[in-house]
C-alpha positions as CSV (number, residue, x, y, z in Angstrom):
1,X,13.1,-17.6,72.6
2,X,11.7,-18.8,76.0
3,X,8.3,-18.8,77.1
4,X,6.7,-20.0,80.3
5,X,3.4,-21.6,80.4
6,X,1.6,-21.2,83.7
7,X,-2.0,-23.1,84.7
8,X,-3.7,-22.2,87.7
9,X,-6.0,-24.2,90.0
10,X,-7.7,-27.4,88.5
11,X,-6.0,-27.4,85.4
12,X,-4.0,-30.3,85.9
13,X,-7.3,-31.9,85.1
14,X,-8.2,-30.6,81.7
15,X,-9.0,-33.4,79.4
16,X,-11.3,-34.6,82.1
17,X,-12.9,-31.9,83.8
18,X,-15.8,-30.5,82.7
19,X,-15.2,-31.4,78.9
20,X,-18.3,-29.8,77.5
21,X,-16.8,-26.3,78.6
22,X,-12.9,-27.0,78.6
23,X,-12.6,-29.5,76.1
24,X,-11.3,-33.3,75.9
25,X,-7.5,-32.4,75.3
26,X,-5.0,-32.5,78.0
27,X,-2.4,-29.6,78.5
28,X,0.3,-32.8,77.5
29,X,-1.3,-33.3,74.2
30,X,-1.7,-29.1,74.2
31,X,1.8,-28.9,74.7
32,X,2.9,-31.2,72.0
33,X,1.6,-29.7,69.3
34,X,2.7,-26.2,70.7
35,X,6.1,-27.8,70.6
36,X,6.0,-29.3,67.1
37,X,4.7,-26.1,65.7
38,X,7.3,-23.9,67.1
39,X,10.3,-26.1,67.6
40,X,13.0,-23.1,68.0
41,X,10.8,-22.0,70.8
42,X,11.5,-23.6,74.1
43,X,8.2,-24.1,76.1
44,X,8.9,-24.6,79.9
45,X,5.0,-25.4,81.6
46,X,3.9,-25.5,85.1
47,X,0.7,-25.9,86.7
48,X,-0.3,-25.5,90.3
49,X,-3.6,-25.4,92.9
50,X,-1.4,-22.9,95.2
51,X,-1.9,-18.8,94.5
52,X,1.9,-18.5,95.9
53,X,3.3,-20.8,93.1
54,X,1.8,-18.6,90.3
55,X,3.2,-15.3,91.6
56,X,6.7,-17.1,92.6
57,X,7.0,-17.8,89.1
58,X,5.8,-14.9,87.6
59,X,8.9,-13.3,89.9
60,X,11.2,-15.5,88.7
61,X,10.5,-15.0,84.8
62,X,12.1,-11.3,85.7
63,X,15.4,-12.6,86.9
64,X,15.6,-15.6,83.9
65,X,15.5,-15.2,80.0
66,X,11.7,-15.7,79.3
67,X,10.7,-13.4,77.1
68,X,6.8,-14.4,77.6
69,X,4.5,-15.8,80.0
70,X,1.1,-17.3,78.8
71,X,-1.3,-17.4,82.1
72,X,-4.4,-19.1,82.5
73,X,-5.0,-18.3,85.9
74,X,-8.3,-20.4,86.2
75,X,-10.5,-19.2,89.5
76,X,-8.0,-17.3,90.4
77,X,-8.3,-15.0,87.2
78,X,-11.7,-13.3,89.2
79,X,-10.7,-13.5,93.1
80,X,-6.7,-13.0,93.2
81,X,-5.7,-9.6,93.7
82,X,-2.2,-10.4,94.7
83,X,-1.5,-12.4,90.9
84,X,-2.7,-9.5,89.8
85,X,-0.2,-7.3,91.4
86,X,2.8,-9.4,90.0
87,X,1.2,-9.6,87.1
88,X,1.5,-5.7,87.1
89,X,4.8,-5.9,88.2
90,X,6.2,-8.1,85.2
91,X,8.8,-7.0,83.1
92,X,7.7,-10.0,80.7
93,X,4.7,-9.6,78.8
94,X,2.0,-12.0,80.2
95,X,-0.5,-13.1,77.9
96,X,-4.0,-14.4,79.3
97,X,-6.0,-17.3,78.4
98,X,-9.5,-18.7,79.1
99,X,-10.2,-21.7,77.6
100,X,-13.9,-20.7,77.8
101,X,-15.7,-16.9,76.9
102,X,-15.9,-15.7,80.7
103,X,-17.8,-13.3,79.7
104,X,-20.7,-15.8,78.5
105,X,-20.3,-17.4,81.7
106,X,-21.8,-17.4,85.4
107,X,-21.8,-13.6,87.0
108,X,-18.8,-14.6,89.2
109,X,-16.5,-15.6,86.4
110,X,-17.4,-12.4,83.7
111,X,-14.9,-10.3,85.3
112,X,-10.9,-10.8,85.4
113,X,-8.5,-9.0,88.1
114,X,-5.8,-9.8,85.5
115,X,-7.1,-8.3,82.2
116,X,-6.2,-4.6,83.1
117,X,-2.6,-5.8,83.8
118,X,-2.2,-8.4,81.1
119,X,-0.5,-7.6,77.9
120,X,-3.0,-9.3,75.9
121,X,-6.2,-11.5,76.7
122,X,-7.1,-14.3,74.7
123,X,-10.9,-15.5,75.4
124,X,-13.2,-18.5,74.3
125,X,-11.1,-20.3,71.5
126,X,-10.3,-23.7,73.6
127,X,-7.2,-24.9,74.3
128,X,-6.3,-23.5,71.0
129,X,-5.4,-20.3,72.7
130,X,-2.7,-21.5,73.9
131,X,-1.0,-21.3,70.7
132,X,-2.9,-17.9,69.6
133,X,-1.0,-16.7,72.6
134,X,2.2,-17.9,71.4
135,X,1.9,-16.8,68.2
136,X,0.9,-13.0,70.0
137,X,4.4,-13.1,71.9
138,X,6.5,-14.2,69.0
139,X,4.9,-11.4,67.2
140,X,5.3,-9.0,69.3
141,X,9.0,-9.9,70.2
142,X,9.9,-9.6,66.6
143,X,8.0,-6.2,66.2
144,X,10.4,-5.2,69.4
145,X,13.4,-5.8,67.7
């Protein structure tokens, strides 16, 4: 099984940012122990600051064999209407995170574009949503079959 990993805006810098909300981990050491606990499952991760990056990959999961994408769209979770619309437009199941409870948080951030569109939203359990979201997918693939 394939599944993508996508991070949004300024979460190349978890670990550091803002550890009291986010945490002290960094997605490498995230990743790692995603990988070691599902080692049949191949994990391909990107992260990017640009809106178009998110929603070209999205478009490409269609065309490859990914079978899940887990999204944490950061800021652009609450402002991006068109990651929302290829979210819609997925034929693979995208699963959202947030690292923190957005809806414990400032007004701006209580409301996600992408929740209505998302397969599954994963709120408030750290970075170990992450691999609550894999564990969803791999579910949910084997309940497919």
């Amino acid at each position: 099984m394939h599944i993508l990993i996508l991070n949004g805006p300024n979460l190349n810098r978890l670990g550091l940012r803002k550890p009291e909300i986010y945490g002290n981990r960094t997605m490498a050491q995230i990743l790692l122990d995603i990988q070691r606990r599902w080692p049949d499952v191949h994990f391909t991760y990107r992260q990017s600051n640009h809106e178009g990056d998110l929603i070209d990959w999205i478009q490409e999961a269609n065309n490859e064999m990914v079978k899940g994408i887990i999204l944490n769209a950061g800021g652009y979770s609450h402002t991006s209407v068109a990651l929302r619309d290829a979210v819609e437009d997925s034929e693979v199941p995208v699963v959202e995170v947030h690292i923190s409870d957005i809806t414990r948080r400032e007004p701006f951030r209580q409301t996600s574009l992408l929740t209505p569109v998302c397969a599954h939203t994963i709120l408030g359990k750290g970075t170990e949503g992450y691999a609550l979201a894999t564990e969803w997918l791999l579910l949910t693939q084997k309940t497919d079959q």
